[in-house]
N, CA and C atoms as an extended XYZ file, in Angstrom:
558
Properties=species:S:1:pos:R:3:atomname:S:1:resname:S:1:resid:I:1 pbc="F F F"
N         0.817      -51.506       27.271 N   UNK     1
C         1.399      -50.272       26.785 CA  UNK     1
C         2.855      -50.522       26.403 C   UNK     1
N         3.150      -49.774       25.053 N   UNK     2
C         4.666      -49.771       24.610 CA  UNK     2
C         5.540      -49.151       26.013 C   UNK     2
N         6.739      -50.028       26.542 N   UNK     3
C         7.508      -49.461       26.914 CA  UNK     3
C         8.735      -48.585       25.395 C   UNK     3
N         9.212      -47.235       26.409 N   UNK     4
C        10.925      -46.607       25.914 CA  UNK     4
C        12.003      -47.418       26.316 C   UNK     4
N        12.591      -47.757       25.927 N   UNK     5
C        13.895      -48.524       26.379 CA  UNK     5
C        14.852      -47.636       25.629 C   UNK     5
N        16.138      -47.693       26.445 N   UNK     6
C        17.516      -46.703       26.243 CA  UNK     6
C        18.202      -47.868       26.098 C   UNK     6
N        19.819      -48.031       24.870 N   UNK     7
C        20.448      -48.892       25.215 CA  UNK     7
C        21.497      -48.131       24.280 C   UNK     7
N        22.437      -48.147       25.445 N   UNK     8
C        24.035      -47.304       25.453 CA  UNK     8
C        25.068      -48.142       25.604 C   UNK     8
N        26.309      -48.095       24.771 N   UNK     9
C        27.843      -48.577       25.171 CA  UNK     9
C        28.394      -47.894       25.701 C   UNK     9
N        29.329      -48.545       27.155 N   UNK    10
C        29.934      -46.994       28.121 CA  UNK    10
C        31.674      -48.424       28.079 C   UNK    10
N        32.224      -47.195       28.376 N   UNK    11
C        33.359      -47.632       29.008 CA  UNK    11
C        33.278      -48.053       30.510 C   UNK    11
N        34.413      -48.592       31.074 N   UNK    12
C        34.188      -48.994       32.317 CA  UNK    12
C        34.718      -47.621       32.858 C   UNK    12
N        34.867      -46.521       32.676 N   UNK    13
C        35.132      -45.434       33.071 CA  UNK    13
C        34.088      -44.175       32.925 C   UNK    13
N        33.259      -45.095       32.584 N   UNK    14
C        31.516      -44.167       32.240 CA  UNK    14
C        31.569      -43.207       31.355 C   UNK    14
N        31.833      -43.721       29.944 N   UNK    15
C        32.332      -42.338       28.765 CA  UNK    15
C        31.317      -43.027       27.777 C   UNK    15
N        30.401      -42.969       27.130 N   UNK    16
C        29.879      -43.220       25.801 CA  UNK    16
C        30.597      -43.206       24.211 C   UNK    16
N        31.599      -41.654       24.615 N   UNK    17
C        32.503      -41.300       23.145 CA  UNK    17
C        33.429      -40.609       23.667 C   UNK    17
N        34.962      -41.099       22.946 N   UNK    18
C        35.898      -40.661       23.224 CA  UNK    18
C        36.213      -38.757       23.247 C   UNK    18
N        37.208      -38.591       23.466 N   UNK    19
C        37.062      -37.054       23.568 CA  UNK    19
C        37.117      -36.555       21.723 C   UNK    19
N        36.755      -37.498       20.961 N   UNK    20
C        36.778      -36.905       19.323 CA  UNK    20
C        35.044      -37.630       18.961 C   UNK    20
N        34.758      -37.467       19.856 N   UNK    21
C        33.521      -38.981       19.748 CA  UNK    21
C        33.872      -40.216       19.397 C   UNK    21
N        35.090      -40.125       19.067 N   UNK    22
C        35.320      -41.738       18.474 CA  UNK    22
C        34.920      -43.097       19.684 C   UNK    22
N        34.115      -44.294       18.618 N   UNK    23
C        33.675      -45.154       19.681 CA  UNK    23
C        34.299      -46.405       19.175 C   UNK    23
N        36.023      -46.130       18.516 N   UNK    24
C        36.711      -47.474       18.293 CA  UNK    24
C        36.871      -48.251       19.356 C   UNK    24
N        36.499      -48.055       20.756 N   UNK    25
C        36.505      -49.354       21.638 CA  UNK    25
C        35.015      -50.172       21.699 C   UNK    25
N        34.299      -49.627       20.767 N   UNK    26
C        33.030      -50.745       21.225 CA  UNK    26
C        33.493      -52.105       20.414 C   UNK    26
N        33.276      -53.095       21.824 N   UNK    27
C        33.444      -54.704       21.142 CA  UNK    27
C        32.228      -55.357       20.756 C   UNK    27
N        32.520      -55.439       19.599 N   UNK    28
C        31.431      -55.722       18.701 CA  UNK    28
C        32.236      -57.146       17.545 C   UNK    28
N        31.388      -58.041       17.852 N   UNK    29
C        31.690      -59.468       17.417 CA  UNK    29
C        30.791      -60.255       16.996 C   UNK    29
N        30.337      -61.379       16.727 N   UNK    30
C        29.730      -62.558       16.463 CA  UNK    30
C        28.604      -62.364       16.969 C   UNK    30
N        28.815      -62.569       18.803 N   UNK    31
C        28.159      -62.814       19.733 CA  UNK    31
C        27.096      -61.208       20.019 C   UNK    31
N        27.745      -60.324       19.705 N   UNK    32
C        27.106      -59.039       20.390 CA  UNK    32
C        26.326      -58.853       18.780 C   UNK    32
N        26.362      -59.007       18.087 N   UNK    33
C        25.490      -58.872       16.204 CA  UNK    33
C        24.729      -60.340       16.360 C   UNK    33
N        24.806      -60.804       17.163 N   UNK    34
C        23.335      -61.763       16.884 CA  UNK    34
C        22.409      -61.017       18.353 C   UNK    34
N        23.189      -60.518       19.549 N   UNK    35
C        22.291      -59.928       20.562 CA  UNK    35
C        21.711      -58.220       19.537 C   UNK    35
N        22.085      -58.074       18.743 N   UNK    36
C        21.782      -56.301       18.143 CA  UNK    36
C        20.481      -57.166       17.290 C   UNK    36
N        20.440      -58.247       16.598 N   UNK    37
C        19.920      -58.463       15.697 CA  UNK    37
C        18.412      -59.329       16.698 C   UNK    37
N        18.440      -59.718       18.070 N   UNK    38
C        17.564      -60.270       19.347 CA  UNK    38
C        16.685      -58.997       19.146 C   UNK    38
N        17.961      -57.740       19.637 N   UNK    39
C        17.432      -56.587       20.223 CA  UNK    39
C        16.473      -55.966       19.043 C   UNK    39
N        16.524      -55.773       17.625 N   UNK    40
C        15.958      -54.795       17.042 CA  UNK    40
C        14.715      -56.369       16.545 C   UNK    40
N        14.716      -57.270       17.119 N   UNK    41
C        13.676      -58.174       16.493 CA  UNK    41
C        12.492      -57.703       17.735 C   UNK    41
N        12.585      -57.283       18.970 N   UNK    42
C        12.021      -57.234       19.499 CA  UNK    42
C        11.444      -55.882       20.311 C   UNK    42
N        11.849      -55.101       18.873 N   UNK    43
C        11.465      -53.511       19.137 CA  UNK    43
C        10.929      -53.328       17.222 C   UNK    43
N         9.725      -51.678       17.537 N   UNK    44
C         9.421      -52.020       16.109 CA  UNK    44
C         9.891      -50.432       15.672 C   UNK    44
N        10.338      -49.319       16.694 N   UNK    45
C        10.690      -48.276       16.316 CA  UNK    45
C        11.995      -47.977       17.084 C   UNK    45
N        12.885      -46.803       16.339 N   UNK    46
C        14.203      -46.770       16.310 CA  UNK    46
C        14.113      -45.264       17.018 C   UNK    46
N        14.425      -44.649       17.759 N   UNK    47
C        14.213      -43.589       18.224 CA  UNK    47
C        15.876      -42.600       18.505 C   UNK    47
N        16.351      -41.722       18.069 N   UNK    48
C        17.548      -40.918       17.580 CA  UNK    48
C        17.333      -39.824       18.229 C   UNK    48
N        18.416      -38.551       18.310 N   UNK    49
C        18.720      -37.351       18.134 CA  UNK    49
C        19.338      -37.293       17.053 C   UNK    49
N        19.160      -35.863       16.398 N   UNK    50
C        19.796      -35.632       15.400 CA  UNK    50
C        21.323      -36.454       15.196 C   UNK    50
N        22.855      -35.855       15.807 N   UNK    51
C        23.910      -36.395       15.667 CA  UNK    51
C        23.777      -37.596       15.502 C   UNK    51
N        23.159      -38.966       15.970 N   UNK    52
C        23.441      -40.112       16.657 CA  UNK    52
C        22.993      -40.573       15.072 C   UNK    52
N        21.258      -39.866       14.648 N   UNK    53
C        20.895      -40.693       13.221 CA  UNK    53
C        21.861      -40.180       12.196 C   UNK    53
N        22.156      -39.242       11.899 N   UNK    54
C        22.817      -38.921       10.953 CA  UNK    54
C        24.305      -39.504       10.801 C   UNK    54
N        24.918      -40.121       11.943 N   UNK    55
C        25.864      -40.937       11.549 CA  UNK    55
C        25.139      -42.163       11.903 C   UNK    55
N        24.235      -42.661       12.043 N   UNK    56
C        23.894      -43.800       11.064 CA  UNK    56
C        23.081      -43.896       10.199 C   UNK    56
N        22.633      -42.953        9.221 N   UNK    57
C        21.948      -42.878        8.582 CA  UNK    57
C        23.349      -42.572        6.944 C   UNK    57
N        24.383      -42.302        7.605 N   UNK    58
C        25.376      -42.657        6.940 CA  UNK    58
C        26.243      -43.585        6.696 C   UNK    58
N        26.222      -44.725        7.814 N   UNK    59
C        26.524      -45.790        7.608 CA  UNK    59
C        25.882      -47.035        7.088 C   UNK    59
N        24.516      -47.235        8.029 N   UNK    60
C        23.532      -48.589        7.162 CA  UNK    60
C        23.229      -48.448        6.272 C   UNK    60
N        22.360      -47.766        5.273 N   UNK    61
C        22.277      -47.558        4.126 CA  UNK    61
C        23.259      -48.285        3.162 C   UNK    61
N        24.875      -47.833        3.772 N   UNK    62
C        25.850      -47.825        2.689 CA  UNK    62
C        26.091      -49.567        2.160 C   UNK    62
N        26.639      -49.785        0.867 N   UNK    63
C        27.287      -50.804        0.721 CA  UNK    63
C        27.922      -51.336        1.558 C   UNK    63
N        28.897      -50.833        2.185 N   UNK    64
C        29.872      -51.522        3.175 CA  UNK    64
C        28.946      -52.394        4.584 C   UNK    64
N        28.347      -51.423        4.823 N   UNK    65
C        27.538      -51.869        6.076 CA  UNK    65
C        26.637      -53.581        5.364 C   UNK    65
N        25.965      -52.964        4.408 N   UNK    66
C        25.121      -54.432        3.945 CA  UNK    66
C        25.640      -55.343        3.577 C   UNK    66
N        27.062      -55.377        2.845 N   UNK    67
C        27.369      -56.587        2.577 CA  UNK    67
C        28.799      -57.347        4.239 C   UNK    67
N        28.982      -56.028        4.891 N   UNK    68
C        29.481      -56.478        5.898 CA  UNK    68
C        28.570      -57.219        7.107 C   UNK    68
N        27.956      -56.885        7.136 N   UNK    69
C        26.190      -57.051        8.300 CA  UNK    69
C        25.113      -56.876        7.793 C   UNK    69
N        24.597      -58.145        6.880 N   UNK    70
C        23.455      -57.972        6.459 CA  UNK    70
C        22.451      -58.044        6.638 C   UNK    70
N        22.333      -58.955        8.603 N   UNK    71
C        21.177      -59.212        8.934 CA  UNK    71
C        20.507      -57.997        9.612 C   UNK    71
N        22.279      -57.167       10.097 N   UNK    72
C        21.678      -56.167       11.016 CA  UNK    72
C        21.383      -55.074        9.636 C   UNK    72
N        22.281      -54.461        8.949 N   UNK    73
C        21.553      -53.866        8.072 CA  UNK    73
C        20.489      -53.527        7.461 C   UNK    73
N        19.486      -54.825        7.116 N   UNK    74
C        18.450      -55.429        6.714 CA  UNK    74
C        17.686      -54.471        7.795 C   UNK    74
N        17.696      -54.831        9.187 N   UNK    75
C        16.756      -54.487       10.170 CA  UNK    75
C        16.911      -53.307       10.409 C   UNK    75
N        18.230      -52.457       10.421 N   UNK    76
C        18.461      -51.504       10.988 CA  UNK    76
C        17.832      -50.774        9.462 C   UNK    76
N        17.671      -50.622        8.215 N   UNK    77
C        17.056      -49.795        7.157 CA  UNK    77
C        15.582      -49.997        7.157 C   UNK    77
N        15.465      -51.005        7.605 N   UNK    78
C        14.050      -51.540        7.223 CA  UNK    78
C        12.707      -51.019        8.176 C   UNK    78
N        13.240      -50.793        9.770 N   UNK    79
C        12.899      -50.465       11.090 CA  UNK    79
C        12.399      -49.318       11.066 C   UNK    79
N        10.963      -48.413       11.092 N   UNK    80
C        10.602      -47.337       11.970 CA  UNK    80
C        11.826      -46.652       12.236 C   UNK    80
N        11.885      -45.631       12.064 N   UNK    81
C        12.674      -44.620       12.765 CA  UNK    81
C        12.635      -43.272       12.921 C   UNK    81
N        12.559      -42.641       14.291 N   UNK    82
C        12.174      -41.441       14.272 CA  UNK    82
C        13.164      -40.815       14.822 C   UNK    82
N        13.473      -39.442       14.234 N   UNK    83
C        15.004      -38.557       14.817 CA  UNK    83
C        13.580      -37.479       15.286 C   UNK    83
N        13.968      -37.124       16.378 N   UNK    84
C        14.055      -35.827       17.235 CA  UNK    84
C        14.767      -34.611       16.710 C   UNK    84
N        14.603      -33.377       16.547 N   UNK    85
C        15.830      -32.482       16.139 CA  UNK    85
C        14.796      -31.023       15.678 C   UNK    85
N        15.236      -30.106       16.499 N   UNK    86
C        14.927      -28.841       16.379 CA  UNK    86
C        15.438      -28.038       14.965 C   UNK    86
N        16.610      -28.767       14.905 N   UNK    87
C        17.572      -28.316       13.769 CA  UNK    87
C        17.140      -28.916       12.208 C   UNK    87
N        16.962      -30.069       12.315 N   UNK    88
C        16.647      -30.891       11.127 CA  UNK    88
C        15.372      -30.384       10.404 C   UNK    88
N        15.486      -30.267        9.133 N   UNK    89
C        14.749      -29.997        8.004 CA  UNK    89
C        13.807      -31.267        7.494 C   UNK    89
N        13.977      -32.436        7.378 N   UNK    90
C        13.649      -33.823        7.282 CA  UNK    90
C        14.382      -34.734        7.080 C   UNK    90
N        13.985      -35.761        7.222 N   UNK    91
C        14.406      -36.996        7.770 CA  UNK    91
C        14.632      -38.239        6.686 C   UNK    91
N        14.841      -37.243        5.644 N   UNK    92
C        14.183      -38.510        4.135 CA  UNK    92
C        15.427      -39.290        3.733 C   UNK    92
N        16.525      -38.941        4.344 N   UNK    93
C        17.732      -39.382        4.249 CA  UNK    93
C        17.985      -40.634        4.149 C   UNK    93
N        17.042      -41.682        5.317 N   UNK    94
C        17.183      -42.975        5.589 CA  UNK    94
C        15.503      -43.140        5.183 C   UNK    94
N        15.816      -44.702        5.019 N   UNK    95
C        14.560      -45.474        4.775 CA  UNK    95
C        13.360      -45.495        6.100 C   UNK    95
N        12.128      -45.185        5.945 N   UNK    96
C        11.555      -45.063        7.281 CA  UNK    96
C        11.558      -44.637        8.188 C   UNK    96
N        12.147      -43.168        7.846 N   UNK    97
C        12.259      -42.022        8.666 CA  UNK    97
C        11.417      -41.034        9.046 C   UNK    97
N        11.029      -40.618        9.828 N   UNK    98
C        10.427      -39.315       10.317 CA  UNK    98
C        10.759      -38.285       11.131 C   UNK    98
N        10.461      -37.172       11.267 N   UNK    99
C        11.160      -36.302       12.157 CA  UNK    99
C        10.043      -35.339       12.941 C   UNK    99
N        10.286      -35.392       14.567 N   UNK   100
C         9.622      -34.647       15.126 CA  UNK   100
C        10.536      -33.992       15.829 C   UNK   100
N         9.860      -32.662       15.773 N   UNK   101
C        10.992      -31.182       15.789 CA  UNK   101
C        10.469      -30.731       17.178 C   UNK   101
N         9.421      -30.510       18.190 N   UNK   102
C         9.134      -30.516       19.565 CA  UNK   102
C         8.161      -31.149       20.090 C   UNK   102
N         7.536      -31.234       21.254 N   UNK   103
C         6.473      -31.545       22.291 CA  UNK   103
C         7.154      -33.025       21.950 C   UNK   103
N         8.173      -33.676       22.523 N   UNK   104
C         9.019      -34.953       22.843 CA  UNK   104
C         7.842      -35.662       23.797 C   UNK   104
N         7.241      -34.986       24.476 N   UNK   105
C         6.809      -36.082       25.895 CA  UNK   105
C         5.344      -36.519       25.259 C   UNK   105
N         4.706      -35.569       24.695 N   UNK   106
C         3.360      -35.519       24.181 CA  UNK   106
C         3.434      -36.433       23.126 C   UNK   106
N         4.871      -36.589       22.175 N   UNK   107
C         4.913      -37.360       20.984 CA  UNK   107
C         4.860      -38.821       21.738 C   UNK   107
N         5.932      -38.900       22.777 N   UNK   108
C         6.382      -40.378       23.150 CA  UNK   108
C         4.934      -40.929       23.849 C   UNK   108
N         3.801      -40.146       24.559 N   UNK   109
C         3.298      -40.594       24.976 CA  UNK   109
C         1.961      -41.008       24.399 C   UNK   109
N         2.269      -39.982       22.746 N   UNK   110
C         1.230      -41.007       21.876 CA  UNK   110
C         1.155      -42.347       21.362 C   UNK   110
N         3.080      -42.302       21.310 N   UNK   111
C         3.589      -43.312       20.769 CA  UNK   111
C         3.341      -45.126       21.732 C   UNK   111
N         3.598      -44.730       22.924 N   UNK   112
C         3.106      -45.302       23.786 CA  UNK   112
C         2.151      -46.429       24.338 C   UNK   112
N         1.286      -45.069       23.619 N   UNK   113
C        -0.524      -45.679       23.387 CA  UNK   113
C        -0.700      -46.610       22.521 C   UNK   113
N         0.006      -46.411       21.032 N   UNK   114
C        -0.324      -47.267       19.865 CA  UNK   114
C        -0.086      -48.631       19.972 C   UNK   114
N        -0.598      -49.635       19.191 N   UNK   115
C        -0.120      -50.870       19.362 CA  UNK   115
C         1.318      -51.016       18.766 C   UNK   115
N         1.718      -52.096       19.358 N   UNK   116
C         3.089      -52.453       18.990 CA  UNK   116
C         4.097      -52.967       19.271 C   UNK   116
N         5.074      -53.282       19.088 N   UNK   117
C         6.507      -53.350       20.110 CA  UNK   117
C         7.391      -52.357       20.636 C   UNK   117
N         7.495      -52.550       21.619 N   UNK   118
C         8.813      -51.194       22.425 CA  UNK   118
C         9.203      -50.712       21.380 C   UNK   118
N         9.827      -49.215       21.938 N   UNK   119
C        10.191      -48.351       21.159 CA  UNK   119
C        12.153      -48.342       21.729 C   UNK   119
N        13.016      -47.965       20.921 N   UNK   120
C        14.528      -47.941       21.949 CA  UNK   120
C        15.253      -46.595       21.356 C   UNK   120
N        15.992      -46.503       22.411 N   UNK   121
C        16.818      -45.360       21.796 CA  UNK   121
C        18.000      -45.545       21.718 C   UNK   121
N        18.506      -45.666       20.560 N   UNK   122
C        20.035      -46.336       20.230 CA  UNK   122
C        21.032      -45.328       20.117 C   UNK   122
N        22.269      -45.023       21.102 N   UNK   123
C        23.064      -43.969       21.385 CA  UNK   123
C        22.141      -42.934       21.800 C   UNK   123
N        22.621      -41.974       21.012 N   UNK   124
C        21.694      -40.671       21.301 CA  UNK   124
C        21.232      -39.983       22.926 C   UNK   124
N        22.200      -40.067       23.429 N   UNK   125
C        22.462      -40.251       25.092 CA  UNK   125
C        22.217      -38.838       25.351 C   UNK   125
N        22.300      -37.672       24.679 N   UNK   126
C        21.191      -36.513       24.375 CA  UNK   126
C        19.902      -36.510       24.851 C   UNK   126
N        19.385      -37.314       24.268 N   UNK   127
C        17.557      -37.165       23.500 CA  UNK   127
C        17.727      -38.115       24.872 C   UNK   127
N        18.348      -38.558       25.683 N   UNK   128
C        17.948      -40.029       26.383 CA  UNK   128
C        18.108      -39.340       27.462 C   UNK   128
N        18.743      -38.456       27.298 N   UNK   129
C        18.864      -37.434       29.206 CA  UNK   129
C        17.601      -36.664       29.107 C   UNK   129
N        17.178      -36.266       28.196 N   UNK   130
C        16.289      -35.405       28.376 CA  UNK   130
C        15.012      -36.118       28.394 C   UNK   130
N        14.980      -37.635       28.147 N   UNK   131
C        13.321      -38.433       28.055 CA  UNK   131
C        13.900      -38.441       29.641 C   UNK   131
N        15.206      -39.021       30.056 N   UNK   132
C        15.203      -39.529       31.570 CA  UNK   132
C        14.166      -38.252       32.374 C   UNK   132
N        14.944      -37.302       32.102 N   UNK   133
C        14.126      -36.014       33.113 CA  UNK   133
C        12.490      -35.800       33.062 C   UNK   133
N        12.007      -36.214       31.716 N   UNK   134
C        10.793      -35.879       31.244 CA  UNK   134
C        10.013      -37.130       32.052 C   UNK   134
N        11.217      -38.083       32.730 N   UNK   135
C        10.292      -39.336       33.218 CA  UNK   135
C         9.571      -40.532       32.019 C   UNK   135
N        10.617      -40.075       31.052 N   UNK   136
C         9.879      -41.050       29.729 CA  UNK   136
C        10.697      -42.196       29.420 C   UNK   136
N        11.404      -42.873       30.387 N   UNK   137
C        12.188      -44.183       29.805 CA  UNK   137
C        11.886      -45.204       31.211 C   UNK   137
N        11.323      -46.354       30.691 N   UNK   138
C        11.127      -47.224       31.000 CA  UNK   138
C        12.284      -48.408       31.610 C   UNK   138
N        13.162      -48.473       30.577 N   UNK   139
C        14.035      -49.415       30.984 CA  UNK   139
C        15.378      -49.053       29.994 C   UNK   139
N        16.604      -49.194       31.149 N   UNK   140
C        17.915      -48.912       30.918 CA  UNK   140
C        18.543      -50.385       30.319 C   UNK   140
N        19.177      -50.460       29.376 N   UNK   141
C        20.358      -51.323       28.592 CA  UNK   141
C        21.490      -50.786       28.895 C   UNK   141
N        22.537      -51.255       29.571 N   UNK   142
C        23.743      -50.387       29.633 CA  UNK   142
C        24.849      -51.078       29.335 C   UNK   142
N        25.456      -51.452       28.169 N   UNK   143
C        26.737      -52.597       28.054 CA  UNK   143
C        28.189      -51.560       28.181 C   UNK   143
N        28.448      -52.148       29.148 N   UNK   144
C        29.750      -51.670       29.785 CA  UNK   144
C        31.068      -52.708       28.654 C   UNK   144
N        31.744      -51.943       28.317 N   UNK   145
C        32.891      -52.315       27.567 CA  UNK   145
C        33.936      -52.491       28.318 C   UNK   145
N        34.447      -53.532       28.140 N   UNK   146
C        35.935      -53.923       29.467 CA  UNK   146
C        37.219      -53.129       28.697 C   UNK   146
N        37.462      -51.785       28.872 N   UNK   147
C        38.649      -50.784       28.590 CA  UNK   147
C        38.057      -49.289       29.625 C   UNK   147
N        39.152      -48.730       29.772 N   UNK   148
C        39.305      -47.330       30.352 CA  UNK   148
C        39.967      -46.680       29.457 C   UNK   148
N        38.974      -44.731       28.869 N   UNK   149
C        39.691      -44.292       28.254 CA  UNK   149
C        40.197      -43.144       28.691 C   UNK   149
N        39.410      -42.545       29.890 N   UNK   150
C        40.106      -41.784       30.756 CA  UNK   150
C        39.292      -39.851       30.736 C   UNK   150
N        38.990      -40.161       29.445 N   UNK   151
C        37.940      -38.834       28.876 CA  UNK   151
C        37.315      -39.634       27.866 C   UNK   151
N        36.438      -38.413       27.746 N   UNK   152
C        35.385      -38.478       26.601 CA  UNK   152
C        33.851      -38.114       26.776 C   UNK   152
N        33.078      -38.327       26.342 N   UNK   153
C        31.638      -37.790       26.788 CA  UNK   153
C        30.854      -38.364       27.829 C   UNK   153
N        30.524      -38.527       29.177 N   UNK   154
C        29.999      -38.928       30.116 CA  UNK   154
C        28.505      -39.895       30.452 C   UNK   154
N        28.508      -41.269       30.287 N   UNK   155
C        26.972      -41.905       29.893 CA  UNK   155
C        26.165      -40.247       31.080 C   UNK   155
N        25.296      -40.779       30.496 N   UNK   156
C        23.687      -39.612       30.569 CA  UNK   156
C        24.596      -38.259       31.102 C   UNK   156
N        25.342      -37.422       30.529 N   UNK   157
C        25.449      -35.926       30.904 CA  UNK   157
C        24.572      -35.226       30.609 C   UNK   157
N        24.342      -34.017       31.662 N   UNK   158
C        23.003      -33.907       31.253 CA  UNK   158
C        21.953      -33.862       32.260 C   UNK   158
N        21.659      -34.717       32.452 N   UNK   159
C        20.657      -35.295       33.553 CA  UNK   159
C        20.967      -34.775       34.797 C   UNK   159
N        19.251      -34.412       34.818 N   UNK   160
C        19.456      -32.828       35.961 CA  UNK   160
C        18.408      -33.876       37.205 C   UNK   160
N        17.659      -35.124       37.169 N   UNK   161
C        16.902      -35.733       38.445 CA  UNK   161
C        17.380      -36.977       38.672 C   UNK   161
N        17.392      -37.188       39.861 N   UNK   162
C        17.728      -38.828       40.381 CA  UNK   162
C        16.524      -39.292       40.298 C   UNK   162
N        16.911      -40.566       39.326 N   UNK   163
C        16.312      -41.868       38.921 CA  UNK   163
C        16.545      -42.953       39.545 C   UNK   163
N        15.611      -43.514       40.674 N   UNK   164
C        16.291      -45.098       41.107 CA  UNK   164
C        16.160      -46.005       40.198 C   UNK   164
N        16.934      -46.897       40.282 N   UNK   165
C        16.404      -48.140       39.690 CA  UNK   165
C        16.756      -49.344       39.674 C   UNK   165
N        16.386      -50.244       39.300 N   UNK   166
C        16.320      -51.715       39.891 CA  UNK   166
C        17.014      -52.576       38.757 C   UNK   166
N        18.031      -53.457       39.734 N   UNK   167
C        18.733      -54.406       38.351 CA  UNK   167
C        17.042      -55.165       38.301 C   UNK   167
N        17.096      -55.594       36.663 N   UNK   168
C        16.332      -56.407       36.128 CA  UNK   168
C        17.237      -57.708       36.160 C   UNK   168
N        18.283      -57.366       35.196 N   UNK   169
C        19.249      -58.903       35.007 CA  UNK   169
C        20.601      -58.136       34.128 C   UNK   169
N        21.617      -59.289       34.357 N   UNK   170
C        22.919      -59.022       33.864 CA  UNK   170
C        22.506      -60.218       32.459 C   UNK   170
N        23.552      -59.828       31.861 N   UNK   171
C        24.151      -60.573       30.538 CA  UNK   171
C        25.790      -60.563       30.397 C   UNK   171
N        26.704      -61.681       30.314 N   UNK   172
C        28.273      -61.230       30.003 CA  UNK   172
C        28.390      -62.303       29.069 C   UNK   172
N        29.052      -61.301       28.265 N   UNK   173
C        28.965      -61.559       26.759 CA  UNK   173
C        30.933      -62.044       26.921 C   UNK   173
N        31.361      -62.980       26.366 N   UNK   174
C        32.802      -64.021       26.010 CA  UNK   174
C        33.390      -62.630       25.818 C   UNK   174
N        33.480      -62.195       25.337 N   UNK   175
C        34.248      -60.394       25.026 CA  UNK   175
C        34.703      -59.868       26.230 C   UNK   175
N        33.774      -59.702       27.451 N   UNK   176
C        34.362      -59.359       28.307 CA  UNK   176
C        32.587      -57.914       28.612 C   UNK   176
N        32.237      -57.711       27.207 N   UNK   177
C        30.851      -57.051       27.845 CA  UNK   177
C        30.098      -57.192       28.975 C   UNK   177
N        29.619      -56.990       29.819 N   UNK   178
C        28.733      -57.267       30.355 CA  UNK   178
C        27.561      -56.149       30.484 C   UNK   178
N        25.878      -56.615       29.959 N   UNK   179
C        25.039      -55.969       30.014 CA  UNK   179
C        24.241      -55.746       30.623 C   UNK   179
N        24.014      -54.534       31.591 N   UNK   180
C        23.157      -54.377       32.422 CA  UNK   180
C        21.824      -54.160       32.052 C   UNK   180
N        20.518      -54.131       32.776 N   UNK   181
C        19.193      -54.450       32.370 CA  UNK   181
C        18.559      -53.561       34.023 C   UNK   181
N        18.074      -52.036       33.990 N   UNK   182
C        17.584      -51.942       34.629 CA  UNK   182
C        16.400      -50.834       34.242 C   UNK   182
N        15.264      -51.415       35.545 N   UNK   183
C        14.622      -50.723       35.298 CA  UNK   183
C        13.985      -49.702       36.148 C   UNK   183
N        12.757      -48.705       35.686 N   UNK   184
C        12.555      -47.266       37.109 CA  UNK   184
C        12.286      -48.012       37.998 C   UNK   184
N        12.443      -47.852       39.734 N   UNK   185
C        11.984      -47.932       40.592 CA  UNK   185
C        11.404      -47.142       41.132 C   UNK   185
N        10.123      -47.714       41.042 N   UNK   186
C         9.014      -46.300       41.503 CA  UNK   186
C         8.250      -46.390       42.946 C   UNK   186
């Protein structure tokens, strides 16, 4: 069975986005764009909330993004992707998009079933509190960024049940990242 996998950038002060959302401290280099380009080789769907796709559904697409990052570009347009969103009208915006507007647990757990590779949810720390509660995420990615910003939006706010869970494995990335890998303990 497809596992959900979540994978979030936090500060070492547990913030996802600054108090403007801005996420100019994620370190992002060499080393962390060949692990993005590991990560989406070994997932076959892209899973969003509204906010999270729509600013990237404004960035990959663009020129800048493809000729700046073309491997991730390539993957990140090319990839399955489904936005969540009560609000959204459709999804035709980006390449390989779809949009499901409710029954989240009933969708993920069709999704589940099908053959394939894991499914992830990239940002969207929204849609990711609310699979946590629904009991629909499998395994946590958490790359902690070496800065404190003191405010800003809180990794999983939101989240109304305690989840145990178990280190799988670390990763520390020359930057100073280090990525956590855990999963439910049931």
């Amino acid at each position: 069975m497809r596992k959900v996998l979540v994978f979030l950038m936090t500060t070492l002060d547990g913030y996802i986005a600054g108090p403007d959302d801005d996420i100019d401290w994620h370190t992002v280099d060499e080393e962390f764009n060949q692990f993005a380009i590991e990560q989406l080789d070994s997932v076959d769907t892209l899973l969003f909330g509204r906010k999270t796709f729509e600013g990237m559904a404004s960035y990959w697409p663009t020129l800048f993004a493809i000729e700046s990052d073309p491997e991730v570009a390539n993957r990140m347009n090319t990839i399955s992707k489904i936005v969540f969103s009560a609000t959204l009208d459709n999804a035709d915006v980006w390449e390989n998009s779809r949009l499901i507007k409710d029954h989240i647990a009933e969708e993920i757990g069709k999704l589940k079933q099908q053959p394939g590779k894991d499914l992830i949810i990239f940002g969207s720390s929204n849609l990711a509190a609310s699979m946590i509660d629904l009991g629909l995420i499998d395994e946590f990615r958490i790359m902690v960024n070496p800065v404190l910003i003191g405010k800003g939006k809180p990794l999983f706010e939101g989240v109304q049940n305690r989840v145990k869970l178990k280190l799988l494995n670390t990763r520390v990335f020359a930057s100073g990242n280090v990525l956590h890998y855990y999963g439910v303990d049931q």
